[in-house]
C-alpha positions in Angstrom: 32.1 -0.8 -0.8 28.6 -0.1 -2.6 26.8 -3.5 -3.0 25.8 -4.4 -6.3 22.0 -4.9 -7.4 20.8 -8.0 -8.8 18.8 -5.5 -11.5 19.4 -3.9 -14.3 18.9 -0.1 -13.2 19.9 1.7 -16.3 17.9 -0.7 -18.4 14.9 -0.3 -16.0 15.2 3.5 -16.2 15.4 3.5 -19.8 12.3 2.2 -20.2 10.6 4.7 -17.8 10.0 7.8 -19.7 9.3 10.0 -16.2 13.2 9.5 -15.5 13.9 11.6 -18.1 12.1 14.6 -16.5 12.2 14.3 -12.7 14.1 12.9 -9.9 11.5 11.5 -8.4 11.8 10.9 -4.4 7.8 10.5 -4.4 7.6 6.7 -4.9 5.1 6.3 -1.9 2.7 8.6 -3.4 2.6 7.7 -6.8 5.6 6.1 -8.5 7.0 6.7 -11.9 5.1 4.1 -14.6 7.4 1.9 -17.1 6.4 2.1 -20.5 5.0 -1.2 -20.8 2.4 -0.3 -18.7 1.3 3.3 -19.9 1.1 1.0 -23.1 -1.4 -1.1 -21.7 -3.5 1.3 -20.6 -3.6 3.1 -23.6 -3.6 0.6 -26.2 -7.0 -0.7 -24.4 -8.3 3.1 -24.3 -7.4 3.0 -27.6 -9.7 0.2 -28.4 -12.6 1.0 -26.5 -12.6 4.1 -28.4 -12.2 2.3 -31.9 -14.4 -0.8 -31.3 -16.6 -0.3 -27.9 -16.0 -0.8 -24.2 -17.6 -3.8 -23.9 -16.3 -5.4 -27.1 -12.6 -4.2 -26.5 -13.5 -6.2 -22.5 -14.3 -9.5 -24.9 -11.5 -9.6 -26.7 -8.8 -8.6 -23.3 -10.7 -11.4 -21.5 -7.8 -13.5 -21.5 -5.3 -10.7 -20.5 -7.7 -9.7 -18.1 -8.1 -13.3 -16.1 -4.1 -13.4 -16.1 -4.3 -9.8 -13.8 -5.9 -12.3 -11.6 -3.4 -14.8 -12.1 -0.2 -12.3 -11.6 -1.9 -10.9 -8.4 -2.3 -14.3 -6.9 1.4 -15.1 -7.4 2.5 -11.5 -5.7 0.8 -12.4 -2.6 1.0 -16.1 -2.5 -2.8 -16.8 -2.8 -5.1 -18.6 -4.9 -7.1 -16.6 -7.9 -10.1 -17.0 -6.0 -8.8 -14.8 -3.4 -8.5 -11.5 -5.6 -10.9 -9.3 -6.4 -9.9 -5.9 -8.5 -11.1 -2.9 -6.8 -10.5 0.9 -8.1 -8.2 1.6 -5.4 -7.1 0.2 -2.3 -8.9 2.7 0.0 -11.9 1.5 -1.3 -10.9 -2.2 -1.6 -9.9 -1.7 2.3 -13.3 0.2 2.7 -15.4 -2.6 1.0 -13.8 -5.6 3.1 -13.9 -3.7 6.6 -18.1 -2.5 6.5 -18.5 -6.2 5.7 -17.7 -7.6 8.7 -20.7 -8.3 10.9 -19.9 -6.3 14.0 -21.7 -6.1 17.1 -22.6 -4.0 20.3 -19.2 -4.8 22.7 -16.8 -5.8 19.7 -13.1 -4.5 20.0 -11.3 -3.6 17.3 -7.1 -3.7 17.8 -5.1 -1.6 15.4 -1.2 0.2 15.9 -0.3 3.9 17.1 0.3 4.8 13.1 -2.9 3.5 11.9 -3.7 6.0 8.8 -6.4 8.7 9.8 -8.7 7.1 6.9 -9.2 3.6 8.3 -9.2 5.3 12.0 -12.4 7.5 10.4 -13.9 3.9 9.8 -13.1 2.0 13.1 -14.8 5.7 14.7 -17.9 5.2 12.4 -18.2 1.6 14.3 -17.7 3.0 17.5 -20.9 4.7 17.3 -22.3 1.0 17.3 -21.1 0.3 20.0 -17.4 -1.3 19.1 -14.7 -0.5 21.1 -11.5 1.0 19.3 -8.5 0.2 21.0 -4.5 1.3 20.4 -1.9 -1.3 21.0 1.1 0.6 22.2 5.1 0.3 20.7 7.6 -1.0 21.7 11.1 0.5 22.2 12.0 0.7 18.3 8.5 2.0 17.7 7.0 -0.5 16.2 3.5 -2.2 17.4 4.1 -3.6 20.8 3.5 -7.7 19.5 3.7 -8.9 23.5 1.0 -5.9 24.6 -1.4 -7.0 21.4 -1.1 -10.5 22.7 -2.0 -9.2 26.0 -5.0 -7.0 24.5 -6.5 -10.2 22.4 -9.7 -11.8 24.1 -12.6 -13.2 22.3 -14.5 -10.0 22.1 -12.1 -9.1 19.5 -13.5 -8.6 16.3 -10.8 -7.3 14.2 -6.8 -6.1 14.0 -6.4 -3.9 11.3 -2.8 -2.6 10.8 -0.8 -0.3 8.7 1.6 -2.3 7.6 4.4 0.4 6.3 2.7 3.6 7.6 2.1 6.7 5.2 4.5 8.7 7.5 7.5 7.0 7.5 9.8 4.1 7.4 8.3 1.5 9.6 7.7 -1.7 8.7 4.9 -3.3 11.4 6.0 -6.8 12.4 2.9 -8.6 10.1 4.2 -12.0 10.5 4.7 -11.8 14.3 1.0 -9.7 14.4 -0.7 -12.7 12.6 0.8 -15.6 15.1 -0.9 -13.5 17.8 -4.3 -13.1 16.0 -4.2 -16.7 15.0 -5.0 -18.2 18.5 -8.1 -16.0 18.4 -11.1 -16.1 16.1 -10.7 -12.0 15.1 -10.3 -11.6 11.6 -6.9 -9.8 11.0 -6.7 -7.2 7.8 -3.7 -5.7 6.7 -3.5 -2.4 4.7 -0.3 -3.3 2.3 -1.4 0.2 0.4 2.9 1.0 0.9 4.1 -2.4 0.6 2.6 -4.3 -2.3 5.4 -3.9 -4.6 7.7 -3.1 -2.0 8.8 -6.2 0.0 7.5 -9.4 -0.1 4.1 -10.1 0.7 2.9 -13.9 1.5 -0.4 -14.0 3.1 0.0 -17.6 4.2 2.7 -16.5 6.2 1.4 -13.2 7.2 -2.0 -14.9 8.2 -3.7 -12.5 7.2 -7.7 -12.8 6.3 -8.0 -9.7 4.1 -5.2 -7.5 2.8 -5.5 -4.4 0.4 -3.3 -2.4 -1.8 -2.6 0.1 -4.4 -1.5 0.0 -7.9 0.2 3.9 -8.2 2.7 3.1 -5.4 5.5 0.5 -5.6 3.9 -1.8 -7.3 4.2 1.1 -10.4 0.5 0.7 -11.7 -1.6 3.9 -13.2 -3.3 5.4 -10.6 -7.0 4.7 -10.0 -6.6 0.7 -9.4 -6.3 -1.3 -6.9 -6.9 -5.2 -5.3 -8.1 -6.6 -2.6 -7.4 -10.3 -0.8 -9.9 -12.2 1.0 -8.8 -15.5 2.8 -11.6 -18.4 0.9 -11.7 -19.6 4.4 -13.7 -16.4 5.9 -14.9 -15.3 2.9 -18.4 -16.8 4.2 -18.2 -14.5 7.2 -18.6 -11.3 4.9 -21.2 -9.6 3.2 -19.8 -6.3 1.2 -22.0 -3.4 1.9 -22.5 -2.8 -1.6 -23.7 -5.0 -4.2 -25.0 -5.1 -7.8 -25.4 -8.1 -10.2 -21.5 -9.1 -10.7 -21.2 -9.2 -7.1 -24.2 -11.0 -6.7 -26.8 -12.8 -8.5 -30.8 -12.1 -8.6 -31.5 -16.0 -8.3 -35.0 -15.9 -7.7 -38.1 -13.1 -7.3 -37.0 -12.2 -3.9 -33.5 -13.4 -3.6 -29.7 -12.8 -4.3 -27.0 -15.2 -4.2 -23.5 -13.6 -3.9 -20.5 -14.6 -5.4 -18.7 -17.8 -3.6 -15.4 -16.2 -3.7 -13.5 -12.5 -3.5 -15.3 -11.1 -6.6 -18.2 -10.5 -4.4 -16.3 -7.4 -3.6 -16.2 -6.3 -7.3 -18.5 -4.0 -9.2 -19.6 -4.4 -12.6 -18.4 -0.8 -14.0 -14.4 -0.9 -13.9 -11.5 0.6 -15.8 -10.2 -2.9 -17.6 -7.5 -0.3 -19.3 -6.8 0.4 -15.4 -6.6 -3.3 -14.5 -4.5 -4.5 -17.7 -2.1 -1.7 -16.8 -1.9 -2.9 -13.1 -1.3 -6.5 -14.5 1.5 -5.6 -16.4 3.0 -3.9 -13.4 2.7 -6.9 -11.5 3.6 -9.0 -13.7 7.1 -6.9 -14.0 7.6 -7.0 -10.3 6.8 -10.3 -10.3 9.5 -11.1 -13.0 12.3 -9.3 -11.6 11.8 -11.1 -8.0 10.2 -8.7 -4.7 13.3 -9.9 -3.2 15.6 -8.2 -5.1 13.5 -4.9 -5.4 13.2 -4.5 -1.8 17.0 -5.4 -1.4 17.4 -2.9 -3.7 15.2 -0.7 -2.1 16.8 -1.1 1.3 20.1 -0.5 0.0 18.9 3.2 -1.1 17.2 4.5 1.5 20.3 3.2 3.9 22.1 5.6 1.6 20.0 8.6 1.6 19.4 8.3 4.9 23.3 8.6 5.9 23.6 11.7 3.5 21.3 13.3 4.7 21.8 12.7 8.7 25.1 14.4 7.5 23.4 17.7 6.9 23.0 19.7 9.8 19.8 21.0 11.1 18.4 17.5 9.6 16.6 15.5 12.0 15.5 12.0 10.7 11.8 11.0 11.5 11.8 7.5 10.9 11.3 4.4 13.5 10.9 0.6 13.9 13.4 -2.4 13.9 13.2 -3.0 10.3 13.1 0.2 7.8 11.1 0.7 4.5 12.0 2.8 1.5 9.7 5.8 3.1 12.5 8.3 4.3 11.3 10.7 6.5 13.1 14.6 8.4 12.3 17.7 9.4 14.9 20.3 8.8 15.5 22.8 11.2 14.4 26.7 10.2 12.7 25.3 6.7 9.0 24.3 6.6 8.1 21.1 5.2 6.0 22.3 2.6 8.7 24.9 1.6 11.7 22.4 1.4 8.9 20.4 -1.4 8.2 23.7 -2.9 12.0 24.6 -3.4 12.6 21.1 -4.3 10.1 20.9 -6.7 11.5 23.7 -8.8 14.5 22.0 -9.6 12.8 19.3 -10.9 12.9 17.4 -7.7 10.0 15.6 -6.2 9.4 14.7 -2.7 5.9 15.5 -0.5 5.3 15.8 3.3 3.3 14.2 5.6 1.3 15.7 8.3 0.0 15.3 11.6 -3.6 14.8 10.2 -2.7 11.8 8.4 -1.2 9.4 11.3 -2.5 11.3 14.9 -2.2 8.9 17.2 1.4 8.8 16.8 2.6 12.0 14.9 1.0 13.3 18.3 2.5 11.0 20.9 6.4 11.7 18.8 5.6 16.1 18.9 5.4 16.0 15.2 3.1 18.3 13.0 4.5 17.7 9.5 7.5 16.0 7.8 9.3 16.0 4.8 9.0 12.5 3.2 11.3 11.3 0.2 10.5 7.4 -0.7 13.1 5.7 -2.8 12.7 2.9 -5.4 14.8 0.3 -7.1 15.0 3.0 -9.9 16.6 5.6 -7.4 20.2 6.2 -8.1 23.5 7.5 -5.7 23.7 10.5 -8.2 19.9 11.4 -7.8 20.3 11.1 -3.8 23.3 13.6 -4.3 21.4 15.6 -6.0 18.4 15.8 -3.4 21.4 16.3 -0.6 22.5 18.8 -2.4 19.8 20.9 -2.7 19.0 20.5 0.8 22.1 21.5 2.1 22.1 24.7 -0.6 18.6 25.6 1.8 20.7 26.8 4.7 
């Protein structure tokens, strides 16, 4: 017997406009907007356009401090601890080149680390920092007894994926921050996947610095982002960029930066962006993480029985606990032709390759994958839909 959802579905879908047009299975990339926020962003586009940037920023100021406010409540942290950055690449990007490292630091990260923060940890190895994989363990999830092994006090950092871009794992971040807790590494998680997804409490997690996207599950436009910094290390870390909102020119030869996350901030933003990611948060926020990732978990259990039930399908995803990310290959059908196929029947999904998540796309013999991600708004007749036209492809 189906379990019911806590949500509204049909009301929720009603007020997203994209519903009408796609079934979308391409939530990880870039989900499907409600009204309320496209609103935001273009009533404040609007206004910029009528009265000035900077005079339609004066009169949002309000809204705009509450984006803050709304962020702080998703994650568990105090206002202090935000800053808005214009995507979470770049929020990660900002936090990570401001830690000091030195000659004979390690840095600690998982086997499906994404190939942009690898780049990073490789740019620091040519300072002398050590990069260093943590195997998994049996379910394929980060190894937590082998990390606490790894740990010494030459570790600088543990940077971790939590729900990889190439599947449906869900790293152990609670269990990760224990171990980093009885050293003094900083610990940053990359919740690009997960903000919006599950619940996120940094106090729990531990974590000193977490990023994330708007476009994914959280539902925001694309182009905006956050960042958290724990006010506790926030003293530790100079971003490698500055200008005069980060910091201040407090005397003929000296700066003063920020005291707390907005240090990571740059003057010239999207505030149509930011307002737009607000009201997304501020949505999730209202109808309770809890329920959208029970919700969540209850779909992708579904689509991932129908489609084990095809044949030639071969189901990609590991770890104890699984996300909404649903990942296969199909035997005798190309990844990129299966989203091609797909796609003309108004049907989106994406892949993932190799490229994206080496270390352990090449330790499983995987080159590329089909990946469908679910969300609350997914329904049983749209995941019938999908298995249908997958099994039509044999």
């Amino acid at each position: 017997m189906a379990v019911r959802s806590s949500l509204d579905i049909d009301a929720l879908r009603a007020e997203t406009p994209g519903c009408e047009h796609v079934i979308h299975f391409n939530h990880a990339g870039s989900s499907l907007m409600p009204q309320a926020v496209i609103d935001a962003v273009v009533a404040h586009t609007v206004h910029e356009g009528e009265i000035g940037g900077y005079e339609a920023e004066d009169e949002a100021a309000e809204q705009i401090a509450a984006v803050y406010d709304h962020t702080a409540a998703l994650l568990g942290a105090d206002r202090s601890e935000i800053a808005m950055i214009e995507n979470a690449t770049r929020a990660w990007d900002m936090v990570f080149y401001a830690i000091p490292f030195r000659e004979g630091d390690r840095i600690l990260t998982a086997m499906a680390e994404y190939h942009s923060n690898v780049i990073a940890f490789y740019q620091m190895r040519k300072r002398g920092v050590q990069v260093e994989v943590v195997p998994n363990d049996g379910s394929g999830q980060i190894d937590v007894d082998a990390l606490a092994r790894m740990m010494d006090d030459r570790v600088r950092l543990v940077a971790i994926s939590h729900m990889p871009t190439n599947g449906g794992l869900v790293q152990p971040a609670e269990e990760i921050g224990k171990v980093v807790a009885q050293w003094p590494a900083l610990y940053l998680l990359d919740a690009c996947q997960s903000a919006g997804h599950k619940p996120l409490d940094v106090r729990a997690i531990g974590c000193d610095m977490l990023s994330a996207s708007a476009r994914k599950y959280l539902r925001g436009p694309r182009g905006q982002g956050f960042l958290y910094v724990n006010s506790g290390v926030i003293d530790q870390l100079e971003p490698p960029m500055l200008d005069g909102h980060a910091a201040t020119w407090s005397s003929r030869d000296s700066y003063e930066l920020m005291p707390d996350a907005r240090r990571f901030e740059n003057w010239e933003r999207s505030f149509a962006n930011i307002l737009g990611m607000g009201e997304a948060i501020r949505l999730a926020n209202a109808l309770g993480i809890d329920a959208i990732w029970e919700r969540i978990q209850q779909q992708a259990a579904t689509l991932r029985a129908r489609l084990a039930a095809i044949p030639g399908v071969t189901a990609t995803d590991v770890g104890a606990i699984k996300s909404g990310i649903v990942t296969f290959t199909f035997d005798g059908s190309a990844p990129d032709e299966i989203q091609r196929r797909l796609h003309a029947q108004c049907i989106n999904v994406t892949t993932s390759s190799v490229a994206s998540t080496r270390f352990d796309m090449e330790d499983r013999g995987l080159d590329k994958v089909v990946r469908s991600s679910v969300h609350y708004l997914t329904t049983d007749n749209e995941i019938d839909q999908l298995v249908t036209a997958l099994a039509a492809m044999r």
